[in-house]
N, C-alpha and C positions, 0 to 999 in steps of 0.2 A: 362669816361662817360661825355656828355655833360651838363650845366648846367640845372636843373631842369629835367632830365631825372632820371627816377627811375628803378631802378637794379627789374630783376624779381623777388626775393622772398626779404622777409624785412633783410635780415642778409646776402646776397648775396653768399648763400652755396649752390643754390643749381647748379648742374652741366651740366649746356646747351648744352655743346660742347660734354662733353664726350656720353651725350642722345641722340645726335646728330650722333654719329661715332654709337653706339649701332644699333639705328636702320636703320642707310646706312648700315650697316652688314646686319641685318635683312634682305631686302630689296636685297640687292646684292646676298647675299645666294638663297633666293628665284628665282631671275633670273638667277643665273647660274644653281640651280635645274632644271627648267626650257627649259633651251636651251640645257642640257647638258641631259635629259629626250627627247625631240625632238630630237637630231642628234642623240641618242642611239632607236628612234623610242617606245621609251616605250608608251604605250595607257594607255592616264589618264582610271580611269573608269565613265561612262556614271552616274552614280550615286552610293551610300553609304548606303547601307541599313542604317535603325536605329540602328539594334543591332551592328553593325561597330564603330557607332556613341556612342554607351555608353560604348563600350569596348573603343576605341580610350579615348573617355573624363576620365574613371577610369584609366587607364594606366599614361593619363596624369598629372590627380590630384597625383597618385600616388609616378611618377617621381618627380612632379615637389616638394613635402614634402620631398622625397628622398636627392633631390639636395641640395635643402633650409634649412632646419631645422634638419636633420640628423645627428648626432653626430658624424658617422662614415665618413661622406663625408663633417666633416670638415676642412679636408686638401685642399681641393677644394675652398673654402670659404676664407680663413686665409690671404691671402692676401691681401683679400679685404675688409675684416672685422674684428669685435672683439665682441668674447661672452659677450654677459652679461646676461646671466641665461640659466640655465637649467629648461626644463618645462618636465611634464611626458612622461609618453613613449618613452625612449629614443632620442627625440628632443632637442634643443635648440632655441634662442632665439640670434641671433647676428647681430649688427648693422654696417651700410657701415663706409670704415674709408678712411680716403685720401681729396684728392679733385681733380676734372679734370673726366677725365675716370675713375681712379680709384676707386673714390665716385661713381660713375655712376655704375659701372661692380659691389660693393660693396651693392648697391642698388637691383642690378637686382639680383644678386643669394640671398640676404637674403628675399627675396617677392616670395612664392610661387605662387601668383598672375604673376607678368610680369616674373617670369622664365616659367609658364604652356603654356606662347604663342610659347616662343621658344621649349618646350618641346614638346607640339603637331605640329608643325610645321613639326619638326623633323619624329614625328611619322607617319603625312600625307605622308609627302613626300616617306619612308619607305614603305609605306601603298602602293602608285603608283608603286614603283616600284617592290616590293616585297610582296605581300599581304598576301599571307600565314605565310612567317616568321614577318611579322609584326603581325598578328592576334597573333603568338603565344608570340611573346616579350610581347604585350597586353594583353593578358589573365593571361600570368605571373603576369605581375603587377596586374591587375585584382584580378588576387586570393588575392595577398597582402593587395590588401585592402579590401577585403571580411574577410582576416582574423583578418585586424587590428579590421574591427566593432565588427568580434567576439569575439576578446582581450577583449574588453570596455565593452560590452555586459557580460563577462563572471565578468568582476572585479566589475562590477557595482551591478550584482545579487551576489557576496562575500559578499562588504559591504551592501546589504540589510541583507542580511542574517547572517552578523554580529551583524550588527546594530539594 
């Protein structure tokens, strides 16, 4: 670094290059969905009703808790991260470890936030080409988290009625 030039963050951790390859993926994935939807002639659709739009958005909140914070799909994680707590409902709590890409990819699956861009990405994409069986991958998830509110909902009126 040249003299008097300052590193982006104050501790020079955080990982440019590897945010950088993330989202050329991102980015790349997209165009070749793209060109490879064109030469297969698939027709985007002309518009997305709303109820698409809140099914797609629960499916992807759903996924994207799935990936991120799930106990069971922490073998997904593990490389790129390391627990540090258990929170209820069988979630956890795990932070990125490494540095480079690794910090980076460690970053992205522990944030249900920047994993839900690639999850519904994912889902869109699905969605153009397959829309039936994406509705119903969607509504699955869907349900899941119709039943997680009911989980909470159910535990929450116990302890009132414990308490």
């Amino acid at each position: 670094m040249a003299a008097g030039e300052r590193s982006y963050d104050e501790r020079d951790e955080v990982p440019l290059g590897g945010y950088a390859v993330l989202a050329g993926t991102f980015a790349a994935s997209g165009a070749l969905f793209a060109a490879v939807a064109r030469r297969r002639g698939v027709r985007l659709p002309d518009r997305v009703p709303p109820w698409d739009v809140a099914l797609l958005g629960a499916a992807t909140f759903k996924a994207s808790r799935l990936l991120t914070k799930d106990k069971v799909t922490s073998f997904l994680r593990a490389p790129f991260t390391r627990r540090t707590e258990e929170i209820p409902a069988g979630e956890v709590m795990d932070e990125p470890r490494g540095d480079g890409l690794r910090r980076a990819v460690g970053d992205l699956v522990s944030c249900p936030f920047c994993t839900s861009v690639w999850v519904a990405g994912t889902l869109a994409a699905g969605y153009a080409c397959a829309p039936r069986a994406a509705r119903l991958v969607c509504a699955g998830l869907g349900a899941v988290t119709v039943a997680d509110w009911l989980q909470y909902a159910w535990s929450f009126t116990e302890q009132k009625v414990e308490g």
